[in-house]
Each structure stands twice: as structure tokens, then as C-alpha cells.
N, C-alpha and C positions, 0 to 999 in steps of 0.2 A: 349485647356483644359478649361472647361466652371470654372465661379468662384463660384459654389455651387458643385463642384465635393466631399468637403469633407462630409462625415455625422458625425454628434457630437449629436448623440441625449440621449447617456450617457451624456455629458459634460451638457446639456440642462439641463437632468432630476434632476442630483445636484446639479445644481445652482439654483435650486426652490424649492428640497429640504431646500439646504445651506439660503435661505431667510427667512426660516422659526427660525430659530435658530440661527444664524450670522447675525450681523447688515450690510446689504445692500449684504449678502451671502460669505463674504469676510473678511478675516482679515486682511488683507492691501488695501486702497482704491484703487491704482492703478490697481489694479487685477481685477476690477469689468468692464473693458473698456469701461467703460463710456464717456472717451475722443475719443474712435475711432470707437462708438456702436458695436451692437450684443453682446452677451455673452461670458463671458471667459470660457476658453479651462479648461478642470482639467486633470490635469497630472497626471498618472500614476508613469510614469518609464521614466528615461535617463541613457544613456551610451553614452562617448565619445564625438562626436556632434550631439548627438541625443535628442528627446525627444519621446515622447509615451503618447496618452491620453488616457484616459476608452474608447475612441471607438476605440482602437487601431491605429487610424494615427501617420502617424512619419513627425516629424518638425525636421528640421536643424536648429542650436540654434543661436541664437545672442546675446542672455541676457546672459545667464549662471551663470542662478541664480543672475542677476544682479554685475557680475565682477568674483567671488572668480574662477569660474572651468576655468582657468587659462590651466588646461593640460584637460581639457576636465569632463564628467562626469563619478563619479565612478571609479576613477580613480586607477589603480592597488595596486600601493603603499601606496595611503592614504586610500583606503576599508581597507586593512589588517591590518594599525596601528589602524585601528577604532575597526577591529573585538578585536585584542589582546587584546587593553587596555579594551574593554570591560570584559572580560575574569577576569578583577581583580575587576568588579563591577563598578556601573556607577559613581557615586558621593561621596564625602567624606566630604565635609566642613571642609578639614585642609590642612595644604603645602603638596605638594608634587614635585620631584626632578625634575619631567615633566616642575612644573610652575620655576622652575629654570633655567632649560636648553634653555627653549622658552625665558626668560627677559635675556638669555645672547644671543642667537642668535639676536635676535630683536636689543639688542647693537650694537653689530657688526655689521647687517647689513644698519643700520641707525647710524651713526656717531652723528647726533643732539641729539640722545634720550643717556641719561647713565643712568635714571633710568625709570621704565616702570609700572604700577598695571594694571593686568589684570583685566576686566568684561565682561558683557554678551554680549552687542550691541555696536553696533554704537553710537546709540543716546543716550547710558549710557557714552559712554568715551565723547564725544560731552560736555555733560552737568555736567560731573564730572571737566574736562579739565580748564570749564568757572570757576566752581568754585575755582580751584585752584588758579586757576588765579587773584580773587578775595581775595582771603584769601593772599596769596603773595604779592599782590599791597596796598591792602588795599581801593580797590576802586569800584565802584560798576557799572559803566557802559561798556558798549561794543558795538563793533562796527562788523557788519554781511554786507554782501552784498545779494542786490535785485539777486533773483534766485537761491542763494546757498539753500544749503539744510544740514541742520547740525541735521536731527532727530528733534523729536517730542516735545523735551520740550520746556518748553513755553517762554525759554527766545529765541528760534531760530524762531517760527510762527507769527512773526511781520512783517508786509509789510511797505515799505516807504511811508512816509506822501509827501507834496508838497514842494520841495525845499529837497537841500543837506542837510540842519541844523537842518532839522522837524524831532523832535519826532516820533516813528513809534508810528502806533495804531494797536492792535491786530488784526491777522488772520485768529482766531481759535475763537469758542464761546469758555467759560471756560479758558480766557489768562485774569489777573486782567490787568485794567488799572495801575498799580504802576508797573508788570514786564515790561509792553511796554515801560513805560518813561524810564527804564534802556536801551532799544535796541534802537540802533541807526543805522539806513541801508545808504548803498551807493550803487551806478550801480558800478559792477564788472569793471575792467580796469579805472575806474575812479580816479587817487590819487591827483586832484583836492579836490573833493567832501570827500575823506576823511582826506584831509587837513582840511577844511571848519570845518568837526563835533569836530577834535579836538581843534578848535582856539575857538571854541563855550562853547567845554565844559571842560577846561585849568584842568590838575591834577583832572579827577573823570574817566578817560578811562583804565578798569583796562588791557580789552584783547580787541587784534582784530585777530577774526575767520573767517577764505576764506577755500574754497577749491582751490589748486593751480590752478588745471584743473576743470572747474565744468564739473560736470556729472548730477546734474539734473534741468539744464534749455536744456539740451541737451549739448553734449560737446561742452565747449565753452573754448578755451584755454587761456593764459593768454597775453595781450601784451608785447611785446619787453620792458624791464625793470620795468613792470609793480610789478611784487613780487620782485625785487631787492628794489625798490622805496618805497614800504609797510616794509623790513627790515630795511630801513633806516630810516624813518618815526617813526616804531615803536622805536627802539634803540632811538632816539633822544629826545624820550617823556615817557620810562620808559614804555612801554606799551607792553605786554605778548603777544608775535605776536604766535598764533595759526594756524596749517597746520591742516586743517581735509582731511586726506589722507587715508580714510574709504577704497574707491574707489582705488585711485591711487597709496597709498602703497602697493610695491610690485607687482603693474601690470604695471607701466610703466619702470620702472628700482627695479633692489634690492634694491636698498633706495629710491625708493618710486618718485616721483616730484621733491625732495629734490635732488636726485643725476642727475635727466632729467637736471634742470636746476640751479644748483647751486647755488641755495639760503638756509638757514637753520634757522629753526626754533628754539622758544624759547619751542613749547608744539609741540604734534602730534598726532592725534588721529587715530588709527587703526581700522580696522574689517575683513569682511568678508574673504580673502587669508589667514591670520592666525589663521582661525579654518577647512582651506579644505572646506569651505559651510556648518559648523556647526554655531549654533548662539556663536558669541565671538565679543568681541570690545576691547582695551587696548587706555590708553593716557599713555603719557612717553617726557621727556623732560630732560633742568637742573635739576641737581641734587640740589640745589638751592628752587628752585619750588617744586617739587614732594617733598623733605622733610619735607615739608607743610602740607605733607599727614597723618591722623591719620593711625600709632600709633605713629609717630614721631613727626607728628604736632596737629595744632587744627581745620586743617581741614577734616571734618567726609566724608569717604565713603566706604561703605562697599556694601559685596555681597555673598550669602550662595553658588552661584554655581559659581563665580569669582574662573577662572584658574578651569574648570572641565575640569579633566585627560581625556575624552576622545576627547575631541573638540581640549582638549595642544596636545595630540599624532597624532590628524589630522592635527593642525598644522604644526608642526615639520616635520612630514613629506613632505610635501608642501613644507615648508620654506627650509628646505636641499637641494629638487630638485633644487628649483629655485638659490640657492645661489653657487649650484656646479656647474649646470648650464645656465651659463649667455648668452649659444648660445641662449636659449628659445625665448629669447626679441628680437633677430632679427627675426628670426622663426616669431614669436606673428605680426612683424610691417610688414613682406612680403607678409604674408598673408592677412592683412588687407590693404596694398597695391591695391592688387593686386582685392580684394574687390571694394574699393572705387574707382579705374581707370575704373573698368568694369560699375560700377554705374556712374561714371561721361560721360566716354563715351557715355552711352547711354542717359543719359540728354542731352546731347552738338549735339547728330544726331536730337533728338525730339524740339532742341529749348524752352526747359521747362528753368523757370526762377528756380534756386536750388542755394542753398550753401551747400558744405558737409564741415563741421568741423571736423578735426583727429588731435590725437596727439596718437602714439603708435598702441595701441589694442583698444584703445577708438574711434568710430567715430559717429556721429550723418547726415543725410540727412536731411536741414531742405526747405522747401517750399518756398521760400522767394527771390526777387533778392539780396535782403539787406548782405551784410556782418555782420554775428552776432558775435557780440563783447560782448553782456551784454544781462539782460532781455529785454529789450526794443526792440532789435531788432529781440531775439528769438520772442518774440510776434507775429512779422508782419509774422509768417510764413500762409501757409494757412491751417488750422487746421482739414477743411471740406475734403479738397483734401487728407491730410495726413490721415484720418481715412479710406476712402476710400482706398487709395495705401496698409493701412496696413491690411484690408481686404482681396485683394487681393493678398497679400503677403502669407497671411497666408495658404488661400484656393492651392496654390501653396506649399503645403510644406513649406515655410520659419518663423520662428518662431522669432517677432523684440517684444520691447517693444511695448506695447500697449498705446506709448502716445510720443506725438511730444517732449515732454519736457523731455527726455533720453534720456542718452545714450546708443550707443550699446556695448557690452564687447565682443570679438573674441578669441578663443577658438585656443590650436595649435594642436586640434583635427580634424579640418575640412583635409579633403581631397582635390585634386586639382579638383576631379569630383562634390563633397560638392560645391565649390567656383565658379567654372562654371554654378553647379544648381541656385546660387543666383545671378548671377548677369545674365543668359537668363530669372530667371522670373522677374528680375528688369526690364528687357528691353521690357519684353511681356506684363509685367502690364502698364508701363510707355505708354509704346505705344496705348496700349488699352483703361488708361486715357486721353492720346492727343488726342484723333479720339472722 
């Protein structure tokens, strides 16, 4: 099957429309695949494990929407509680019993969290969370690791400076120098290093935010007592240990990372699975912390579409499936199993230097003979070769993130015919890269 087999020449014609009027044609930088050339695909339509673009090809999905379609896309249960609750109008800007019943499911099924405020993103609970954490401590710095990704604001786009102890300097034009001296980074698995930042900076560390599993340096899991060592850490210095579990809430166990590996947090921040793939974020934590929260406390956050009824009714419905049923998660890790053996296989006949990283439904293939443990070693992948293979991937049917530094999310919508499709064109490409 030659690798120009697909034609995209709708996908072409709006992305040159889309430049005319979107900055770089895209409203999310990743979308523009700039990491792994050629132009990005515009989508149509999904259902199940499918995708659909304007030229009507169909891709077999590996993002899914980057985590949340969990049962696949379009999913039966959750289109219908979409259509109903539309039915009583989209938005309201006051309570309603939906945003009730969602902050008491989320209790129960997260044991760390007893109190919860719903918002719109990610990157809104991310940086609501810090703040809380700030207003509780009384303290003004924090501590991030190199590769996490905690959304957009400006106290998470700092890169590490030279040494465990430096100061970051901003990563973003438009970050002041005065948030960066607040961020302080370490390499992920490292609790040397962020031993070091705390003995440097004694009584001014209000929180420390990780992702337990990261998903965007490419999954990169955590080591053997690595988040036990960070609870103990934190606990011993007063310090607001934060789980941004965006991503891995609710897709790798019911509670999240949290229940995978039995650590619990002080804060937790939510998204994507409990809106169904609509825009939602929540942080939720001690009751202690959150009461912090204006109207109870003095610290301010608010939001006119925080807890929209129809995002709570896609959630809820979601959240039911997965919490009645806990077969799903084995389902979810067989199938990605059985994924990453057929990719590894055929790496280990071709003699290709590869590391796959899985935890669950999450798995990343990275280029590299290296074991990636942190960014530094996600780095050494070979980033030329991976744009290539995802090229290729694509031109086959198969649909991965368009960048070495993701992970992929697995769907318990694939098929066993689905799963065999992707791992003979992993082997067809692989091979046709060796040669």
C-alpha cells in the first residue's frame, strides 16, 4: 500500500483557509503538526473507534480526543444525556442538582477529594488548585517538574534553569520574570532534586504539582516509591502536594492514579472523562483547603459556565458507566496489551533501538535505546524518524498524536480486527523504515 494512498485535499484547502484567520490555522499548537510535518487532517465526524475527515477517510483512533472517549466516540449513553439535558436549554449561570450529584459521585469515587468546584478546563483547575494552595499556605512558590504539562498559565510555562536549585526562566513570551522566580522545576523521578529546591527555599513552597503518570512528555510512569517519597516530602514541610490527574483521573482506575498506586493527595485536578469530551476541569481536595474557596474563604475564583448542565449530564453519565463498571479497566489494559506486544514484536524482529512506556490505556512508543524516566531522556528520542513513522501511520489508516512528546489514550471500542489493523501497519511501516 503506497504511503500517498490517502487524498486530503479538503483537509489542505482549510488549513489555508484556517491561516488566514486562526494564528498558525489552529487553535491548539499541537494540531498544526509541525512536530511531525505535512498538514493536519480536519475532522469531520467519529463514532466508536473511528474518525472521519472532509475527505472522507477513516482513521482508527489513538488519541480520543486526547484521553476522555474512554468507551469510544459518540457514545450511546452519553449522546442521549447530551441530547435531554439540552432539551431544558444550554446554560444557566446558577446551581443546579446535576452540579450536585457530579461533586458527590467524584467523592466517592476519589476518596482524597471531599470537597470539589467545578470549571471549564484543565488548565483552569491547574491554576485555580495553585492558587488555593497559596491562599492556605500562605506562601508563594511551587514546585513543577521538567516535561509535566499543567495548562497554559503562566505559573506552569517555565523551563529549568542550570542546576536542581535555579530559578526557572520563562517559556513562553508574555510569562513576567517575577511569575518565573515563583516556579521552581525538577526532572520528574527525581526526589533528590526536589529535596535540594526545598532546603534552598525553607518555609516559602506553598504546593507541589506532578502529574502522577505524565502524558505529555509522552507517558512516562512514575518510579518504584517515587509519589510515596513526594507524599512524604510534602507532609514533612507543610507543603500542598497536588495530583493533576487531567489525564489519568478516571482512565486508569476509578480513582484515578490515586487508587493505581496508592498514594493520596492533598489537591486533584480533573478534566476531560468528566465532561464525556465536552470542555470541563474541576480541583477538589481537603476540606481544609477548598474551604479557602470564595464564598467561604478569601480566596477568589469564579466562572459563568462552571458546572454547565450539559457537560455535568455527560459527565454523570460517563462517570456511572465507568464506576458500575470496573470490568472496563481490564477491558481498557488488554487491549492496549495486546497493542504494545504486537508493536514491540515487531521492533525486536527489525532490531530498531525503541522503548514503549504503558501504564493502563496510556502508552507512548518512543525512538530512543534510552529508558525514559524524565525529560531528558524523552529528548534523545529520534524526533525525525518519529515524524516519519507518524506519517506513515497515518497514510495507513491509523490515527496517533502528531508529536513524539504524547501520549496515546485506547479506546474499549477497538475491535480485535481494529487491533490487528494497527499493529500489521506498525510492522509494515517499521519495516519499510528499516530498509
Amino acid at each position: 500500500m503506497p504511503s500517498n494512498y490517502l487524498s486530503t485535499t479538503q483537509s489542505q484547502w482549510l488549513f489555508e483557509k484556517a491561516k488566514k484567520f486562526i494564528p498558525g490555522g489552529v487553535n491548539s499548537p499541537v494540531r498544526a503538526f509541525k512536530a511531525v510535518g505535512g498538514n493536519p487532517i480536519f475532522i469531520k465526524s467519529a463514532k466508536g473507534a473511528y474518525l472521519f475527515d472532509e475527505d472522507n477517510n477513516r482513521y482508527i483512533e489513538l488519541i480520543n480526543s486526547w484521553g476522555p472517549m474512554i468507551l469510544g466516540h459518540a457514545y450511546p449513553l452519553i449522546e442521549q444525556a447530551i441530547v435531554e439535558a439540552a432539551k431544558d436549554s444550554f446554560s444557566f449561570g446558577a446551581p443546579t442538582a446535576k452540579e450536585v450529584e457530579m461533586a458527590e459521585l467524584i467523592t466517592q469515587m476519589f476518596p482524597s477529594i471531599e470537597k470539589v468546584r467545578m470549571v471549564n478546563s484543565g488548565t483552569e483547575a491547574c491554576m485555580s488548585a495553585i492558587r488555593a494552595a497559596r491562599g492556605f499556605t500562605g506562601r508563594n512558590k511551587i514546585i513543577k517538574f521538567e516535561g509535566c504539562y499543567h495548562g497554559h498559565g503562566d505559573s506552569f510555562l517555565i523551563a529549568a534553569g542550570s542546576g536542581a536549585v535555579t530559578m526557572g526562566v520563562p517559556d513562553s513570551a508574555g510569562i513576567t520574570t517575577g511569575v518565573a522566580l515563583d516556579t521552581l522545576t525538577a526532572p520528574f523521578n527525581d526526589l533528590t532534586a526536589v529535596q535540594m529546591l526545598i532546603d534552598a527555599n525553607p518555609n516559602q513552597i506553598a504546593a507541589l504539582i506532578v502529574e502522577p503518570v505524565v502524558g505529555n512528555m509522552g507517558c512516562v510512569p512514575p518510579a518504584k516509591g517515587f509519589l510515596e517519597g513526594l507524599r512524604e516530602i510534602c507532609t514533612k514541610n507543610s507543603i500542598v502536594l497536588i495530583f493533576d490527574e487531567v489525564m489519568t483521573g478516571f482512565r486508569l482506575a476509578r480513582g484515578g492514579a490515586q487508587e493505581r498506586y496508592g498514594v493520596s493527595a492533598d489537591l486533584t485536578t480533573l478534566g476531560k472523562i468528566i465532561g464525556g469530551g465536552l470542555p470541563v476541569g474541576a480541583y477538589g481536595g481537603k476540606s481544609e483547603i477548598m474551604d479557602c474557596i470564595a464564598p467561604l474563604g478569601k480566596v477568589y475564583q469564579a466562572g459563568t459556565l462552571s458546572g454547565n448542565p450539559i457537560a455535568m449530564s455527560a459527565g454523570l453519565a460517563m462517570l456511572n458507566i465507568l464506576n458500575q463498571h470496573p470490568e472496563i479497566y481490564t477491558q481498557l489494559e488488554e487491549i492496549t496489551n495486546k497493542i504494545v506486544n504486537g508493536i514491540r514484536k515487531a521492533l525486536e524482529d527489525l532490531s530498531l533501538s525503541y522503548t514503549i512506556n504503558q501504564v493502563g490505556s496510556m502508552f507512548t512508543l518512543f525512538f530512543t535505546e534510552l529508558e525514559v524516566t524524565n525529560f531528558s531522556t524523552a529528548k534523545s528520542s529520534n524526533l525525525a524518524f518519529f515524524g516519519k513513522y507518524f506519517r506513515e501511520m497515518l497514510h495507513r489508516g491509523v490515527y496517533l498524536a502528531p508529536s513524539q512528546f504524547e501520549s496515546l489514550f485506547v479506546s474499549n471500542a477497538l475491535s480485535e480486527e481494529d487491533i490487528q489493523h494497527i499493529i500489521t501497519a506498525n510492522r509494515e511501516v517499521l519495516g519499510l523504515m528499516h530498509t
